[in-house]
C-alpha positions, 0 to 999 in steps of 0.5 A: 503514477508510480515513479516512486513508492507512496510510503518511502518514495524510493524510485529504484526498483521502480515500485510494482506493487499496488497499495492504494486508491486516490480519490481519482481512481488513480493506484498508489505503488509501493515498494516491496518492503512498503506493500508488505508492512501495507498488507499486514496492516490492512489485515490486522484492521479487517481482523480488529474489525471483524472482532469488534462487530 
């Protein structure tokens, strides 16, 4: 719902930046710090990926 960040579960500043999907379609929030260190990962695992294909 987005009262506090998925990673760190920090609730002040309120997270904004999405970083997730639940299985009910729901969106998972992260703090800034915690979607930066989301998004670098999800782009060293698309890389990886595409190098092993």
């Amino acid at each position: 719902m987005g009262d506090a960040c998925a990673v760190c579960h920090v609730k002040w500043p309120r997270p904004r930046h999405p970083i997730g999907l639940l299985a009910d379609g729901g969106e998972v929030y992260g703090c800034d710090d915690c979607a930066g260190i989301a998004a670098s990962h999800a782009a060293r695992t698309l890389e990886h990926a595409l190098v092993a294909h």
